[in-house]
C-alpha positions in Angstrom: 31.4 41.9 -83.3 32.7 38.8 -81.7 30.2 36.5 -79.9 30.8 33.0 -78.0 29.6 30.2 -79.8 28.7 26.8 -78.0 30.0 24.9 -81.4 29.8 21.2 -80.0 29.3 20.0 -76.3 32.3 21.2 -73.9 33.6 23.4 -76.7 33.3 27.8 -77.4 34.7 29.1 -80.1 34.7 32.9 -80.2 33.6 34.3 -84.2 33.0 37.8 -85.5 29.6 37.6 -86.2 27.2 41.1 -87.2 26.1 43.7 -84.8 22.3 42.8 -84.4 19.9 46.1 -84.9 17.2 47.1 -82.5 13.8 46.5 -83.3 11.0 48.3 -82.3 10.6 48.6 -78.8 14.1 47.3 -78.7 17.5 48.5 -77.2 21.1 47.3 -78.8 23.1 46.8 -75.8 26.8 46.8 -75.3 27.2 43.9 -73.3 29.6 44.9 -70.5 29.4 41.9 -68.3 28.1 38.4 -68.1 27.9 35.6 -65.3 28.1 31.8 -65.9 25.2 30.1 -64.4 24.9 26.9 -63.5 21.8 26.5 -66.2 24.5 27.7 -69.0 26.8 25.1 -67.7 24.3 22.4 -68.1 23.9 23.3 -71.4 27.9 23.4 -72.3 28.3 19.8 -70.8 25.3 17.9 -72.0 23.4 20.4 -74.9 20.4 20.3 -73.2 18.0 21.2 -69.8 15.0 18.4 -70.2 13.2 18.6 -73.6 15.1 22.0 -73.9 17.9 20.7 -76.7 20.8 22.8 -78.6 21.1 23.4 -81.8 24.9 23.9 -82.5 26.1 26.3 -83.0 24.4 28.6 -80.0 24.9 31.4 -77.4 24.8 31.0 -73.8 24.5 33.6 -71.5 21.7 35.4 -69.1 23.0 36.9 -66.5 24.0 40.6 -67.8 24.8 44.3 -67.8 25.8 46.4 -70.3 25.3 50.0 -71.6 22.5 50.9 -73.8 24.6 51.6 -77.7 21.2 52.7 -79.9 17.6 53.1 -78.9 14.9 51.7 -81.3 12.0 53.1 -82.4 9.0 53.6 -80.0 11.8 53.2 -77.4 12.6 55.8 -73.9 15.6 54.7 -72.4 18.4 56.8 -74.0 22.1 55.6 -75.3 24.6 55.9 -72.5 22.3 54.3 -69.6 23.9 51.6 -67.8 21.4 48.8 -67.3 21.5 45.2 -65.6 19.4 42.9 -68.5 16.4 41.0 -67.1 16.8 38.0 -69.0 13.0 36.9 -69.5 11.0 38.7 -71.9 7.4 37.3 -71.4 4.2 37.7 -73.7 2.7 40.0 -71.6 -1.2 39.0 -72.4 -1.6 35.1 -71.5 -3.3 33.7 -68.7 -0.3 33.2 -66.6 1.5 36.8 -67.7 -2.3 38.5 -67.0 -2.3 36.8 -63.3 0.6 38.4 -62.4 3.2 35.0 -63.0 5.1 36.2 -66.1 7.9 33.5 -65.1 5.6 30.9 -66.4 4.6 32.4 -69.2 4.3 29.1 -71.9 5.6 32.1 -74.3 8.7 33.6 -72.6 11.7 34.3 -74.7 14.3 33.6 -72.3 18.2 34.8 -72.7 20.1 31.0 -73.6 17.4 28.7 -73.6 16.6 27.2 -76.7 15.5 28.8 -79.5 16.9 31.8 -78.1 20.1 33.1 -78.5 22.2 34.1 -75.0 24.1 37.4 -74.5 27.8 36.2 -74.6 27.9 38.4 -77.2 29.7 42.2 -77.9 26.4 43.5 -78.4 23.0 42.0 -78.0 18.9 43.6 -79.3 16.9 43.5 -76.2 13.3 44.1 -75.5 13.3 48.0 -73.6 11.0 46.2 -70.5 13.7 43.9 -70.0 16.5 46.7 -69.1 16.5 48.4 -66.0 18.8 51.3 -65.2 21.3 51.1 -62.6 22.4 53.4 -60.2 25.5 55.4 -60.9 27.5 53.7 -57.9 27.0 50.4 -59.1 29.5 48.3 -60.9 28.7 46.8 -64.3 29.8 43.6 -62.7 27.6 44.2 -59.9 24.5 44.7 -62.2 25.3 41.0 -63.9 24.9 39.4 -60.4 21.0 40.4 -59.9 19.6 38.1 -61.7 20.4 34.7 -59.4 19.7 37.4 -56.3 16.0 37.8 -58.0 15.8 34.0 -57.8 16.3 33.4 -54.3 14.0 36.3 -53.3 11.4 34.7 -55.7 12.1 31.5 -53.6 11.6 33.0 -50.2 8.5 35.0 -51.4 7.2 31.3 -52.4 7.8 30.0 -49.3 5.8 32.6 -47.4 8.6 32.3 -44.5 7.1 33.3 -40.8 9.2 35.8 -38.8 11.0 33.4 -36.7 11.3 30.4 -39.0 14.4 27.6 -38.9 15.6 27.5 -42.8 18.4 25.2 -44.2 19.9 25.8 -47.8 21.3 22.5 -49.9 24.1 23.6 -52.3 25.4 27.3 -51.8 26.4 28.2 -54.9 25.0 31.7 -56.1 21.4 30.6 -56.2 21.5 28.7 -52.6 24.0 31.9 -51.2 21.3 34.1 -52.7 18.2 31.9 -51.2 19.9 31.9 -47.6 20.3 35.5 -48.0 17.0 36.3 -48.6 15.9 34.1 -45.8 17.4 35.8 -43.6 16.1 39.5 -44.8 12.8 38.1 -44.7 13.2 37.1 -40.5 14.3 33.7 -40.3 15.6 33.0 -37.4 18.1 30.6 -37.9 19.9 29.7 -41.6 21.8 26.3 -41.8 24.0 25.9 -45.1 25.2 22.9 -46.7 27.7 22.4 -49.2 30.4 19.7 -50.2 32.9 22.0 -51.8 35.1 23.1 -48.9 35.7 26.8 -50.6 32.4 27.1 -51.2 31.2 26.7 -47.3 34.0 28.8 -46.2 32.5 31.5 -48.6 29.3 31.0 -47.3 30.0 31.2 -43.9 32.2 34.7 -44.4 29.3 36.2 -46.1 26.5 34.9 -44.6 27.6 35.0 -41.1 26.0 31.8 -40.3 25.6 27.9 -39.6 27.9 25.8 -42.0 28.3 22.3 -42.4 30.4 20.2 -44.9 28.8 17.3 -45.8 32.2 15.2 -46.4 33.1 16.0 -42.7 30.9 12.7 -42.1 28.2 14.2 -40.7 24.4 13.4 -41.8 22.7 16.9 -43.1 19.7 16.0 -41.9 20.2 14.3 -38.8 22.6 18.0 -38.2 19.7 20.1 -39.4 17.2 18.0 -36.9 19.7 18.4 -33.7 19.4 22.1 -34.0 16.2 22.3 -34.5 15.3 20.4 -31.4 14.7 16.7 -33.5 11.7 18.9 -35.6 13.6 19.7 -38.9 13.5 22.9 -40.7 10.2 24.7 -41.4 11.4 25.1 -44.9 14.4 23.8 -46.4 16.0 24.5 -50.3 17.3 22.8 -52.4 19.8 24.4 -54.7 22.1 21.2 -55.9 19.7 19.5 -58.1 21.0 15.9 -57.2 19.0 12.8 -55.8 21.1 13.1 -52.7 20.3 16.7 -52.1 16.8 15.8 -53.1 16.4 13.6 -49.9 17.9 15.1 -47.5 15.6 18.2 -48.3 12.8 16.3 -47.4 13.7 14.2 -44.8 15.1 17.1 -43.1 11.6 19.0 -43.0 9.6 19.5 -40.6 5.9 17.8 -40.2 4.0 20.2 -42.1 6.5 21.9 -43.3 7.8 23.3 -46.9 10.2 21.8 -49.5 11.4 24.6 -52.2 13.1 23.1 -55.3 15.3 25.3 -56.7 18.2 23.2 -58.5 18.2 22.0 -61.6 19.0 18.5 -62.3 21.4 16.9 -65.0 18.6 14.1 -65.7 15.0 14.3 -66.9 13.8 12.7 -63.3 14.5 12.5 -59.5 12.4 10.9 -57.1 10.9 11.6 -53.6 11.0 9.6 -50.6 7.7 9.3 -51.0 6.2 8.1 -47.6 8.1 10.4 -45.4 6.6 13.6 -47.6 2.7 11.9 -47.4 3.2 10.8 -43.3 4.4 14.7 -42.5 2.0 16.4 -45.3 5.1 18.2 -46.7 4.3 20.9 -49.1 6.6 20.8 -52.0 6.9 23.8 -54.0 9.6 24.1 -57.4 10.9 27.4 -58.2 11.0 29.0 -61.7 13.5 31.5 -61.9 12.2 34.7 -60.8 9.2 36.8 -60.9 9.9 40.6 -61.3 12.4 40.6 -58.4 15.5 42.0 -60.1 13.7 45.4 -59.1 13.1 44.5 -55.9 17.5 43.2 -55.5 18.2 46.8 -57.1 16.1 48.8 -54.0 17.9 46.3 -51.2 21.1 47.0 -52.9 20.3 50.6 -53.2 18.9 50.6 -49.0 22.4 49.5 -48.7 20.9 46.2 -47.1 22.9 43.7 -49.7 26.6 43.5 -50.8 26.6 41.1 -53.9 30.6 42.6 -55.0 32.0 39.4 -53.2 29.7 36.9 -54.8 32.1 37.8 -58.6 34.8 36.0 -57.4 36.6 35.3 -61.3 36.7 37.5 -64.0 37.6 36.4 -67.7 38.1 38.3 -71.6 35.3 36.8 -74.2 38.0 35.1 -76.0 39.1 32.6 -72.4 35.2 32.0 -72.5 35.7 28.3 -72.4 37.9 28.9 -69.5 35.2 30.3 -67.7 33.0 27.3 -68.0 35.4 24.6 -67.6 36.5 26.3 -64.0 32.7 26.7 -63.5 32.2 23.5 -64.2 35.0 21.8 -62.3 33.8 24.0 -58.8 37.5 24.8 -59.0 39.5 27.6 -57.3 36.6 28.7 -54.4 34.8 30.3 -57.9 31.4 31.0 -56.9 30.0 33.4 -59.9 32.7 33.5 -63.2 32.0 37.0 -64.6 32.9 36.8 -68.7 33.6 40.8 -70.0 32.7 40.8 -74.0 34.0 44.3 -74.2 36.6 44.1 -72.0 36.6 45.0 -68.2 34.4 47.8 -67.4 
């Protein structure tokens, strides 16, 4: 089969490699289709997330679909079914798996992050809890895009948003799109959406229907985000650019009392905090960790006919222009919100 190899930083090369076989418990999935996360593109430029380092050569990938190609032992889910990947497959019997937070499982084998192999790949062995079918209306594309949904409803859920509530979103890229989104299903009243790339705003402002503000138009974030909120600030504000700008505006434009959510993930090992306008207006600070079981819980809105993620797959690319797909990631070029890479070809 041929898989996408990360062979040195800023460089794929695609390689017939063999077809994995399922395990126990295991199905061997043909990958149909696969987005290009920002995560993966942190990885492609600098090898590393943190103390999370490469080893060349790797796969990247999380965000997936595919059809299920042969069933392992022990296994229920037959060959044919379409199913979007769930890219974490946690220990299932530690502390933090037994409390009900398998997304910080100290154990989790996650799709792309070191050791672990990603799914840019023809076909890919994956744990049978980790595939969930899809409904027969839904694209294979469409599948791949569930993942970044199920971490802005995770974000939301950790925010505990009140019916009513002001909410801004730093960055709208998938993640902050998919944060504001689930803001608003959850009751906010008002969302206000930042971005610096001018196709990226005008995206967000056509899907979301709401408040949009470039922040290269010369106007301060925060000092827009306070004006409309009568001088208070948000009551919760995310941040979804992972920069020490983005960083500070999120909390200087919160609210006394009210909550920071850091979603972004940051090229460096350390940001800081303005730290005595957090301790003067007792601002909870909360960081997000991917997702917590809500890829289920995208499927039913999806399926309630309450979300429309087909816009959000704005490029689509064959395995073997892979590293065209991360260098126009990369670059924010060409409005691309969500590159969609098809292994098999387009489904």
């Amino acid at each position: 089969m041929k898989s996408a190899l990360l062979t040195a930083l800023r460089r794929i090369e695609i390689r017939d490699v063999p077809v994995p076989r399922p395990g126990p418990g295991e199905l061997l999935i043909k990958v149909a289709a696969v987005g290009v996360c920002g995560s993966d593109v942190h990885y492609w430029e600098d090898g590393r997330i943190g103390d999370q380092v490469l080893v060349f050569p790797a796969v990247l990938g999380h965000e997936s679909s595919g059809v299920v190609e042969t069933a392992g032992p022990g296994t229920r889910i037959l060959p044919g079914t379409r199913v979007m990947v769930e890219p974490a497959a946690s220990c299932g019997h530690c502390p933090r798996c037994l409390s009900g937070r398998p997304n910080l499982c100290p154990d989790v084998k996650f799709l792309g992050t070191p050791p672990n192999p990603g799914i840019l790949s023809q076909f890919h062995a994956v744990p049978e809890h980790c595939c969930l079918p899809i409904p027969d209306a839904m694209t294979l594309a469409e599948a791949a895009l569930f993942e970044p949904l199920a971490v802005g409803l995770h974000a939301v859920h950790l925010a505990r948003l009140e019916v009513g509530d002001h909410v801004a979103v730093l960055g709208c890229g998938p993640i902050g799109l998919s944060c504001a989104y689930a803001a608003r299903l959850a009751g906010a009243a008002t969302v206000r959406v930042t971005d610096p790339v001018p196709e990226r705003a005008a995206f967000a402002e056509k899907w979301l229907g709401t408040a949009i503000m470039d922040p290269r138009a010369g106007i301060d974030p925060v000092r827009w985000i306070r004006d409309a909120t009568g001088g208070h600030g948000a009551d919760a504000v995310f941040e979804c650019a992972g920069t020490q700008e983005s960083l500070d505006q999120c909390c200087l434009a919160v609210r006394r009392g009210g909550k920071a959510l850091l979603v972004g993930i940051p090229a460096g090992d350390r940001l800081s905090i303005p730290m005595h306008e957090c301790r003067r207006r007792e601002l909870a600070m909360l960081h997000v960790r991917r997702s917590n079981g809500e890829s289920g819980a995208a499927l039913r809105l999806w399926d309630e006919k309450r979300l429309d993620v087909k816009p959000l797959a704005t490029h689509f690319f064959g395995i073997e222009r892979s590293q065209a797909a991360f260098e126009l990631v990369s670059l924010r070029a060409d409005g691309v919100i969500r590159a969609i890479i098809w292994p098999n070809g387009a489904a």
